[in-house]
N, C-alpha and C positions, 0 to 999 in steps of 0.2 A: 745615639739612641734614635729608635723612628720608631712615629706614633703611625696608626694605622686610623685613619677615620674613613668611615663610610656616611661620603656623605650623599649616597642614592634616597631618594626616598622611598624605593620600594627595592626591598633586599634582593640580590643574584638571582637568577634562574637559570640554571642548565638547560638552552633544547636539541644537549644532543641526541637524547632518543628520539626524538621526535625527527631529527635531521639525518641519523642513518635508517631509520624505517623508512622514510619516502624515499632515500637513495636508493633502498632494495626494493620498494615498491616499482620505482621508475624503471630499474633494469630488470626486472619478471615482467612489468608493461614492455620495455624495448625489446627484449627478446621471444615477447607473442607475439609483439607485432612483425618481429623480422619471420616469424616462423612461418606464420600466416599469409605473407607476402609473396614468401617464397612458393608456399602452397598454392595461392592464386597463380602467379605466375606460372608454375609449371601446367596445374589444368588451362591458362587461357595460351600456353604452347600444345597441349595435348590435342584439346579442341578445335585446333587452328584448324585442321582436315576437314571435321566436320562442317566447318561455317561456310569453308566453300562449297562443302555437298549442297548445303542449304541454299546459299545463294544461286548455284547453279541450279539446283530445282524451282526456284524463286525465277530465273530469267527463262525457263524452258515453260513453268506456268503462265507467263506474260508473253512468249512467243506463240503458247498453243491456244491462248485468250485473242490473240492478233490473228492468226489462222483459223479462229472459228465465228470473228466477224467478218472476215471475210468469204467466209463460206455460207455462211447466211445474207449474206447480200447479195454473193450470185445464186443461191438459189430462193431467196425472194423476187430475183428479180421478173417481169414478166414473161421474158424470151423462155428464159429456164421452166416457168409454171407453164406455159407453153409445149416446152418440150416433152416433161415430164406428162403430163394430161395424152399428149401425143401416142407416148411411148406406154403408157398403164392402156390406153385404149384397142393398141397394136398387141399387148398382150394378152387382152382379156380372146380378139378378134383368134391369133392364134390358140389358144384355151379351148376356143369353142369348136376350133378344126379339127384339135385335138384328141376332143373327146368322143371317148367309141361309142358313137351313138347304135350300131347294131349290137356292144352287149348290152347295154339296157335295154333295149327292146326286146332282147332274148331275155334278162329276166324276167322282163315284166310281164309277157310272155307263158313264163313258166309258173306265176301265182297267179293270172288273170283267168275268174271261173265265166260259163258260157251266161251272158247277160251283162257282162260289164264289157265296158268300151273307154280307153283311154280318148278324153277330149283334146286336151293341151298336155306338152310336158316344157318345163322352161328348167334345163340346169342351171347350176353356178357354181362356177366354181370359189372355193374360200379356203385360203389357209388350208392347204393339203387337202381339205374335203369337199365332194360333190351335192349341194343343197337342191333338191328336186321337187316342183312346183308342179303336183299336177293336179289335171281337173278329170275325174273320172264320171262317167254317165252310166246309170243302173236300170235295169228294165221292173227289178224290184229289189225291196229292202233285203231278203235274206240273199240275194246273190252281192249286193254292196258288202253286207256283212261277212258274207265268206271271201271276197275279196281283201279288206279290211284285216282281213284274222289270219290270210295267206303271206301277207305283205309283213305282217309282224312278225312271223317263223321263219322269213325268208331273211338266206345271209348276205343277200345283197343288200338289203334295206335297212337302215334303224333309223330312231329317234322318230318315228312317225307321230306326228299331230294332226286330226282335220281342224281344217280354220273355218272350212263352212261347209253347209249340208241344205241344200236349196228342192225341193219338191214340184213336181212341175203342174202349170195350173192347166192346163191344156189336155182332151184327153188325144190329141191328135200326136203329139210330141211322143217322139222314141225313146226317150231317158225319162225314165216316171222319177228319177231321182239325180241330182248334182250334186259329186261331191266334191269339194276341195280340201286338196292333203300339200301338205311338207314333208319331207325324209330325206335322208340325209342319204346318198347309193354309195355304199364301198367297193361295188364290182369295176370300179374304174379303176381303183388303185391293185387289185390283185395284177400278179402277172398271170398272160396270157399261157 
């Protein structure tokens, strides 16, 4: 005969539900994490081309960062601002040899009414365009004025402003009137 005594003080408890649910828990964890893994790895083999694009654009940034201080150190330096200064002053000098000074004369020529008289003319050239500084001398106001009104219809000429308009105190003086203008001549750039 056998007696059975229990002598726990707290009766049995089953935990095997609780022992094969983490089991399946752990292996739905181990196979996301194998899935995921594999995931990574394939894009950080995929990517592998691009990192060296990057890196190579990365050493070509720090060699053209290396080549543009040193290109500013030779052209900071004095020799260089020297030569440069040199060479802009050999251009402007050519510029000026350049430019047809008889068609401007023949436009100006062609709007100038009887009583006006060119004083001064100073071009310049700029940036593709010819900037023209003149000082014009009038024996009276409506022949200024008809000069002034020829210059604006003419297609050799735009963008005209006068900067100054001077009246002469003298009645011995030729020019009863001074004018100063700026415009801009286009007849330099026409072909001949």
């Amino acid at each position: 005969m056998k007696i059975r005594l229990n002598v726990a003080t707290q009766p049995f408890e089953s935990h095997r539900r609780f022992l094969a649910g983490s089991v399946a828990l752990g292996v739905v964890g181990l196979v996301a994490l194998v899935v995921l893994s594999t995931s990574v790895a394939r894009a950080w083999r995929e990517n592998r081309g691009q990192r060296a694009e990057i890196s190579g654009y990365r050493a070509q940034l720090a060699q053209l960062a290396t080549q543009r201080q040193e290109l500013a150190s030779f052209f900071g330096s004095p020799q260089t601002k020297t030569v440069v200064d040199r060479a802009t002053f050999l251009n402007s000098l050519i510029d000026q040899r350049t430019f047809p000074w008889t068609k401007i004369f023949t436009d100006l020529e062609k709007v100038l009414p009887t009583g006006v008289r060119v004083v001064s003319i100073a071009p310049q050239m700029r940036k593709g365009e010819v900037d023209v500084k003149l000082a014009v001398g009038a024996t009276s106001t409506a022949s200024a004025n008809a000069f002034l009104k020829a210059l604006q219809v003419s297609p050799a000429f735009s963008q005209m402003r006068v900067s100054d308009e001077t009246r002469a105190q003298g009645a011995d003086q030729q020019d009863k009137l001074l004018i100063q203008l700026d415009a801009v001549y286009s007849g330099a750039l026409e072909d001949p």
